[in-house]
C-alpha positions as CSV (number, residue, x, y, z in Angstrom):
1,X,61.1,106.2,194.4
2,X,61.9,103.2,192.3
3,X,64.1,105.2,190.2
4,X,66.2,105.8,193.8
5,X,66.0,102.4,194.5
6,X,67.5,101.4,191.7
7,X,70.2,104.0,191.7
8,X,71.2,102.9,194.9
9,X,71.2,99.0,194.1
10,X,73.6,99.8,191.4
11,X,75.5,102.1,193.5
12,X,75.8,99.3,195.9
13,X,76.9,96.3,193.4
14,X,79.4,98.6,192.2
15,X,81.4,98.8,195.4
16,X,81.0,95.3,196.0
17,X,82.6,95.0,192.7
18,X,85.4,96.7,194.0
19,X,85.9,94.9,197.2
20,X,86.0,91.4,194.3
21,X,88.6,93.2,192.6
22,X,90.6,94.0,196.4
23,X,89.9,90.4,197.4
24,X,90.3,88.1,194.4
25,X,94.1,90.2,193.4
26,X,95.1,90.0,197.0
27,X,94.3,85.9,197.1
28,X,96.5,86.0,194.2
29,X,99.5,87.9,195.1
30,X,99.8,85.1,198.7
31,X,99.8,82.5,196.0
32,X,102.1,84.4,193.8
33,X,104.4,85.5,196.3
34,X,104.6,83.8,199.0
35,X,104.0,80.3,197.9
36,X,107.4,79.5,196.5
37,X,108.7,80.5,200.3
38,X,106.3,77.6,201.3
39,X,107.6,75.0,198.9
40,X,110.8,75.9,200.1
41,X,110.0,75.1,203.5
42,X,108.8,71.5,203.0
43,X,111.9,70.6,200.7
44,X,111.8,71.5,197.3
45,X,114.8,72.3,195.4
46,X,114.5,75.7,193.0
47,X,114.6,73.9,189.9
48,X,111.5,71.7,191.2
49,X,110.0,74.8,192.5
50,X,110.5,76.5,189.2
51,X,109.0,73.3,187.5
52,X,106.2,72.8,189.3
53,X,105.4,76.8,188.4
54,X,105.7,76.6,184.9
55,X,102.7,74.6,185.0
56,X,100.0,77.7,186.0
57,X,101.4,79.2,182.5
58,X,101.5,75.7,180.8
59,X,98.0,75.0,181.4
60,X,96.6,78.0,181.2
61,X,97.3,77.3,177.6
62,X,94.5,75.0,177.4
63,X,92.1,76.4,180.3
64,X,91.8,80.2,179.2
65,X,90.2,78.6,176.0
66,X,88.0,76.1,177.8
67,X,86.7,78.7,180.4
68,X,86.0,81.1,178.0
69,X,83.8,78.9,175.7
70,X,81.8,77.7,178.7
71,X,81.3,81.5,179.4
72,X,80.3,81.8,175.6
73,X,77.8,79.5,176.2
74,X,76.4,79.8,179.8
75,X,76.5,84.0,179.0
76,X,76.9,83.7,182.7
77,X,80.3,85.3,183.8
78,X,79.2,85.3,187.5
79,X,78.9,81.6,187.8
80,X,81.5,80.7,185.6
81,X,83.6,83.2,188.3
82,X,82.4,81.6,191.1
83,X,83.1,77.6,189.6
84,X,86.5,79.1,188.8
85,X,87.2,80.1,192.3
86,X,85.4,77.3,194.0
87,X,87.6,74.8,192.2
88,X,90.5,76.6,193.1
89,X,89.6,77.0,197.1
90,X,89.2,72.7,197.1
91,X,92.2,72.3,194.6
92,X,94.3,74.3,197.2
93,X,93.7,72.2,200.1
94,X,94.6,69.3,198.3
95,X,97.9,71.3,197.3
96,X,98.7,72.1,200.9
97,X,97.9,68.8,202.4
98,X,99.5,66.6,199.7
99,X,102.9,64.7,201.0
100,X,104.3,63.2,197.9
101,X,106.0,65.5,195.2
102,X,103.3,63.2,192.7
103,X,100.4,64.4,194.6
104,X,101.5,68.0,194.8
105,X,101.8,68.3,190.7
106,X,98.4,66.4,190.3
107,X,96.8,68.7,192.5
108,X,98.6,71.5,191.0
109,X,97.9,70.9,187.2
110,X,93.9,70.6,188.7
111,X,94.7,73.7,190.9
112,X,95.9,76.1,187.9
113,X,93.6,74.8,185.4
114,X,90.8,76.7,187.7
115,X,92.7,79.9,189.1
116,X,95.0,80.8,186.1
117,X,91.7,82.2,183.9
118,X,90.6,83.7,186.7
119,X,92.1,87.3,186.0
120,X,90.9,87.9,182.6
121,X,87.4,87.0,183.5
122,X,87.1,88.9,186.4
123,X,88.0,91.8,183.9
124,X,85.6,90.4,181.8
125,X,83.1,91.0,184.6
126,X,83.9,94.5,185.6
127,X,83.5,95.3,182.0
128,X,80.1,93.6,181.8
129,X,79.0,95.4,184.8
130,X,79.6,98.7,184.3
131,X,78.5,98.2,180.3
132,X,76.0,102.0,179.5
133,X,77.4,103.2,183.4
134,X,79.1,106.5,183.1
135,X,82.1,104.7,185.1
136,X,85.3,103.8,184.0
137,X,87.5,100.2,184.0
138,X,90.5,102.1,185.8
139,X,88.5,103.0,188.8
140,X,88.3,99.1,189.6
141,X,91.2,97.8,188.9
142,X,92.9,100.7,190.7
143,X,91.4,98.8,193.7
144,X,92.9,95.1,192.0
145,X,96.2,97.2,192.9
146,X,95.4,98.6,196.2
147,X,94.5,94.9,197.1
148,X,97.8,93.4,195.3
149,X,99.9,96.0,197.4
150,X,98.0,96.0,200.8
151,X,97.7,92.5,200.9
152,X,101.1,91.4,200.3
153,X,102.4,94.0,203.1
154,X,99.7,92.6,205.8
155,X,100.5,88.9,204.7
156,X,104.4,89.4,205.1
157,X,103.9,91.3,208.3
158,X,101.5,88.2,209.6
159,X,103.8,85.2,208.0
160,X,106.7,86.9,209.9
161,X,105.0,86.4,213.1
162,X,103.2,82.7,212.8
163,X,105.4,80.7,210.2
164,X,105.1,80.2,206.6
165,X,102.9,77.2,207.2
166,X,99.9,79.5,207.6
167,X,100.2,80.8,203.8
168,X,97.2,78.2,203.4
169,X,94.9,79.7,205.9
170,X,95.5,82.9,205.1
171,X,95.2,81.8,201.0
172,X,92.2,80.3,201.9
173,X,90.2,83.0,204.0
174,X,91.5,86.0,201.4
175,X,89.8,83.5,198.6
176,X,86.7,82.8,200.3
177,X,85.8,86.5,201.0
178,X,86.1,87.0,197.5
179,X,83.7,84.4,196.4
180,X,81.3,85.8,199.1
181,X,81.7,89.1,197.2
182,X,80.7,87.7,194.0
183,X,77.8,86.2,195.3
184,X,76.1,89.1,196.3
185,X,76.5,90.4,193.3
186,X,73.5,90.6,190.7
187,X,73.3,88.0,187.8
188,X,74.8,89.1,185.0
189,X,74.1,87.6,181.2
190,X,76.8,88.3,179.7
191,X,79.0,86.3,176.9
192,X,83.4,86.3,178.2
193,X,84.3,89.2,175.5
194,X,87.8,87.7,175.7
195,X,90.1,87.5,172.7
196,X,89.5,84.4,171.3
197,X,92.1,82.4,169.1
198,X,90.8,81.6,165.4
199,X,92.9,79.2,163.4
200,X,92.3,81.2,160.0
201,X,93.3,84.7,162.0
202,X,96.5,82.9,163.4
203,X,98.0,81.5,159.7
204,X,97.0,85.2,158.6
205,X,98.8,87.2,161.5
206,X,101.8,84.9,161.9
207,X,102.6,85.1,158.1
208,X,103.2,89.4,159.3
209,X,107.1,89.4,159.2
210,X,107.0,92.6,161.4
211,X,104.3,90.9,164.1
212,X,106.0,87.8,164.9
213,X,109.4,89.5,164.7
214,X,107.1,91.6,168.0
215,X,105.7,88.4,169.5
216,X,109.6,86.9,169.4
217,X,111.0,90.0,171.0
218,X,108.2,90.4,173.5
219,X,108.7,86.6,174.3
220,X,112.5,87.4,174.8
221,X,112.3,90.6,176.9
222,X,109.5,88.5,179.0
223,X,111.3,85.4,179.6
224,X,113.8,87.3,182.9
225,X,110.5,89.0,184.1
226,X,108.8,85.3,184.4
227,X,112.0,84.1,186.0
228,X,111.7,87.5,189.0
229,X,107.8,86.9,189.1
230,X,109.0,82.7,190.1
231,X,112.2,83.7,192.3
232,X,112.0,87.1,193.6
233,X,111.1,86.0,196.9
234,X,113.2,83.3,197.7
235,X,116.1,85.7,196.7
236,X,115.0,88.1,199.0
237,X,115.4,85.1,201.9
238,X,118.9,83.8,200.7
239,X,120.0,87.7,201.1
240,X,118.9,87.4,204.9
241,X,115.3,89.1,204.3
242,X,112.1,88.3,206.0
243,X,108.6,87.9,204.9
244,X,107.9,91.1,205.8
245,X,110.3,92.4,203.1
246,X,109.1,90.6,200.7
247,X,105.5,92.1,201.4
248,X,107.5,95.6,200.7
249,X,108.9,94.7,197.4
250,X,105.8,93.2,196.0
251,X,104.3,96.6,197.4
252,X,106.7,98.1,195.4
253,X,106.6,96.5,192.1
254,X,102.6,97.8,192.1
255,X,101.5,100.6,193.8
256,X,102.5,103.4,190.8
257,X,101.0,100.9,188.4
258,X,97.7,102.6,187.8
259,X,99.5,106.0,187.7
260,X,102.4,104.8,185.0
261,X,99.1,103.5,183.1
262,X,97.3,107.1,183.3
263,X,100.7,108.2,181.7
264,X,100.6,106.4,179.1
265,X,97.4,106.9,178.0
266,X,97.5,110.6,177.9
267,X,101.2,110.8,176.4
268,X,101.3,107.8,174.3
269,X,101.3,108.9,170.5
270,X,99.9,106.0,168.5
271,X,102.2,105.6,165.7
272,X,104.1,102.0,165.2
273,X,107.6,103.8,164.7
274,X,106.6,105.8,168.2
275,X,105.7,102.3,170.1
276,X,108.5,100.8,168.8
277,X,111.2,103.2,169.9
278,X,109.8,103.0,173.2
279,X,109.5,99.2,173.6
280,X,113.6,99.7,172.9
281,X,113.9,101.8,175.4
282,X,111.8,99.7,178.0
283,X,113.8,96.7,177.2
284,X,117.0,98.6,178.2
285,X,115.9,99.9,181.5
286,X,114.6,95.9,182.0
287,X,118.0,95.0,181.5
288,X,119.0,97.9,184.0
289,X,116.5,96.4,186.7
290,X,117.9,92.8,185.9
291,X,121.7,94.2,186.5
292,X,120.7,96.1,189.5
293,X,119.2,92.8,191.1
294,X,122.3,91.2,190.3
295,X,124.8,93.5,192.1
296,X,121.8,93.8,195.2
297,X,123.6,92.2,198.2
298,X,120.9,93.7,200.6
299,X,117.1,92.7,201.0
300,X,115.9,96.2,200.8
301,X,117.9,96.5,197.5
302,X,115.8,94.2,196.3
303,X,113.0,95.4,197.6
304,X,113.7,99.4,196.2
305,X,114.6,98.1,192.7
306,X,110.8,96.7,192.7
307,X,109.6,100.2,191.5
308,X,111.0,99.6,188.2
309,X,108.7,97.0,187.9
310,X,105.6,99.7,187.1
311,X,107.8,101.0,184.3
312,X,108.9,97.9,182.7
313,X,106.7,95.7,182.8
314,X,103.8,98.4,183.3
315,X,105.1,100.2,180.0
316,X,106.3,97.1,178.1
317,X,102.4,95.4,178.3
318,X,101.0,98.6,178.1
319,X,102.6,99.6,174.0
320,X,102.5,95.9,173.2
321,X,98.7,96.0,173.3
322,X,98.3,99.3,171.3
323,X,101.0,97.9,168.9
324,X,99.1,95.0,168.3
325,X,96.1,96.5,167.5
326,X,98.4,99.0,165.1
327,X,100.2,96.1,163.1
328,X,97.1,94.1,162.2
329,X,93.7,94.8,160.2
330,X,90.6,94.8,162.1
331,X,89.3,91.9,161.4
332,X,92.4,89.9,162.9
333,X,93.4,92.3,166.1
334,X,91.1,89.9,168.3
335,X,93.5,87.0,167.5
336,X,96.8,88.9,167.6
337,X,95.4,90.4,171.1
338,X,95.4,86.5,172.6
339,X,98.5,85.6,170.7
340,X,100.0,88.3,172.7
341,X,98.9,87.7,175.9
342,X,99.9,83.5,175.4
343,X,103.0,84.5,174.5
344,X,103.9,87.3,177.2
345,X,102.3,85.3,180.1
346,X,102.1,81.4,179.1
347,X,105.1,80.7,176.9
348,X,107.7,83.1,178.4
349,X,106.0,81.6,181.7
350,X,106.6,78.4,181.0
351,X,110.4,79.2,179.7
352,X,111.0,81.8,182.2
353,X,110.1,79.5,185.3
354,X,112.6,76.1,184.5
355,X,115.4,78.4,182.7
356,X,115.5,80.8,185.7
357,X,114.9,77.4,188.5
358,X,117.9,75.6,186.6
359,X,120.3,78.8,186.4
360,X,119.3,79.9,190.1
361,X,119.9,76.4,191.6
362,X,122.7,75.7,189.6
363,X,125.0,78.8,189.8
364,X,123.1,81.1,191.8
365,X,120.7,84.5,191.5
366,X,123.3,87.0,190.2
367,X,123.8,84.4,187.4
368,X,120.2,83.8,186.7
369,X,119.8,87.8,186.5
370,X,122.7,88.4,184.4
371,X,121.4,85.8,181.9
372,X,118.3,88.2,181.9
373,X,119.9,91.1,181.4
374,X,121.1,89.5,178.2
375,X,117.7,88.8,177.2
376,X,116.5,92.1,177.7
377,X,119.5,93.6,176.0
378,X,119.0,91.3,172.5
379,X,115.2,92.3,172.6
380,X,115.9,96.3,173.0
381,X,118.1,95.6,169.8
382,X,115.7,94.1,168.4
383,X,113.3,96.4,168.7
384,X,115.4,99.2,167.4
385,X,116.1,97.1,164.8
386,X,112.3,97.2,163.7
387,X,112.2,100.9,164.5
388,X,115.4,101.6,162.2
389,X,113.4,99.9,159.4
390,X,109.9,100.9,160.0
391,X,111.3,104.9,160.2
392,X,113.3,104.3,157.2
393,X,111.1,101.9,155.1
394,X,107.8,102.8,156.2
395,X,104.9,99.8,157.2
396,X,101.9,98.6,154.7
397,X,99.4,95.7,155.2
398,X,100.1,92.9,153.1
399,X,98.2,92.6,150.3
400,X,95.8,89.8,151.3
401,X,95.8,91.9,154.7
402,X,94.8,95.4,152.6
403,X,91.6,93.6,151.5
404,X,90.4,92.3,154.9
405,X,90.4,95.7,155.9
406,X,90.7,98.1,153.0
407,X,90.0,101.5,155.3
408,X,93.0,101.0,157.0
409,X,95.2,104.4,157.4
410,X,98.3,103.3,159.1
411,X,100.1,106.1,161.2
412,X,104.3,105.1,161.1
């Protein structure tokens, strides 16, 4: 009888789990999405718009590290969760209630530097959860996507009908169901499991020609993705669109996500010469998606050319994390995992957001997307590049690299 019990207590924190996952990715697509619509509405030019963005990747910088040592120590993801969200639920009425621009970037710098590590723990948390279960990590964050896609459709729908003022209500009452989710979940004593930046690991990695040519290439091809992420939406309303369509695109850009994953996991041949043929190829169909946006003079244009957005980006972070783990020794793939992800999502983030605010505000969308396409274009080169000399040269650790992990057998 206990044995039952326990089965179905497990059962049962596993599909609250799930509903987290819904909640907590549908609180952030409003912010994501619809937010730039709001500061649009109370005055702000796209340039301060794109500004006060690049903040969430800027200090993310400095928070991922911080949260992630206080999870290291507590060995308490749940609460560390539920401070993260609680700060950001009282940050956010201070965002929507400020009424000086110096208010707003105060509250915003306080605001980001509680919700931007909020993603990678909440992984963090599945993962600890479902530790010796038979269940897999996909069949969560499938429901992350569901609640991305499902959200931003409802919230366009209902922001069409009452005003963009209500973003904050609705913000807040998505956000607050997810923390009640979380707190009926059991305690869990667990330590973050996050890659974690080492000072020794990043001299060591960074001194890998082939690597940092990666991380410079990735940072390039990401820059115009940071500057759609930032703008999209306020695109999608100079073409004449409502809310409602930008609910659709958003839609768009994630419901085959999970699927284009699945793909790549069963197809995906793990050699370095492989990964890097197709992060060329993925860089050009970016720069096809960044020239399609360009010549879109209709919202639903827009909107359709979102489905790209599974391959892309979908494909693009996808390698990148294999290829990581293939051009570095074992003992350093840790570091080079969250050198990656700064670089993808905080430094092009932070480049991405004023770039694409100055070009947008200055001479308009098709220029700031044409200036992507560019981007994309140099990185694919770059890429092929590396394939042309991995294919033709082959690829060997370093020799101070070859004796941190000796057993290395390299596939090219």
């Amino acid at each position: 009888m206990s044995i039952l019990r326990e089965s179905i207590q497990i059962k049962s924190s596993l599909t609250t789990l799930k509903l987290f996952n819904f909640f907590i990715y549908g609180t952030m697509v409003i912010f994501t999405s619809f937010f730039q619509l709001y500061l649009q509405d109370v005055g702000m030019k796209k340039f301060e718009i794109g500004a006060l963005m690049a903040l969430g990747p800027f200090v993310s910088l400095f928070a991922n590290p911080f949260w992630r040592y206080c999870g290291d120590r507590l060995l308490n993801m749940k609460r560390i969760i539920i401070i993260m969200m609680s700060g950001a639920l009282v940050l956010a009425q201070f965002v929507f209630q400020a009424d000086t621009y110096a208010m707003v970037y105060l509250a915003m710098i306080l605001f980001f530097f509680f919700q931007t590590p909020i993603f990678s723990h909440s992984n963090s948390l599945i993962l600890g959860y479902i530790e010796n279960t038979p269940y897999q990590f996909s069949s969560f964050r499938i429901w992350g996507s569901i609640g991305w896609g499902v959200t931003a459709i409802a919230v366009g729908q209902i922001l069409d009908w009452t005003g963009i003022s209500k973003v904050s209500t609705l913000f807040t009452a998505v956000l607050i169901i997810a923390i009640g989710a979380v707190l009926i979940l059991p305690p869990l004593k667990r330590s973050s499991n996050s890659p974690t930046l080492y000072l020794k690991g990043f001299t060591n990695i960074m001194s890998n020609r082939y690597f940092l040519s990666f991380i410079l290439m990735g940072v390039l091809v990401s820059i115009p993705n940071a500057m759609n992420n930032t703008f999209m939406s306020l695109y999608i309303t100079e073409l004449g669109g409502s809310k409602r369509i930008v609910g659709l695109a958003v839609f768009l850009s994630a419901f085959l996500e999970v699927a284009m994953f699945f793909l790549f996991d069963r197809f995906m041949k793990r050699k370095i010469s492989w990964m890097l043929g197709c992060l060329a190829l993925v860089s050009l169909l970016f720069g096809l998606r960044w020239l399609l946006m360009a010549e879109a003079t209709l919202p639903l244009q827009v909107a359709a050319i979102q489905v790209l957005h599974c391959i892309t980006f979908g494909g693009f972070f996808y390698i990148g994390t294999q290829l990581t783990s293939l051009l570095l020794p074992r003992p350093y793939r840790a570091t080079g995992q969250a050198v990656y992800t700064l670089a993808l999502s905080g430094i092009s983030g932070v480049i991405g957001a004023f770039i694409g605010g100055w070009l947008f505000q200055n001479f308009g969308a098709e220029a700031m997307y044409r200036t992507g396409m560019l981007f994309a274009l140099i990185g694919a080169v770059g890429f092929g590049w590396m394939w042309y000399l991995i294919l033709k040269q082959g690829y060997r650790l370093s020799l101070t690299e070859r004796k941190e992990d000796p057993d290395e057998d390299l596939d090219i």
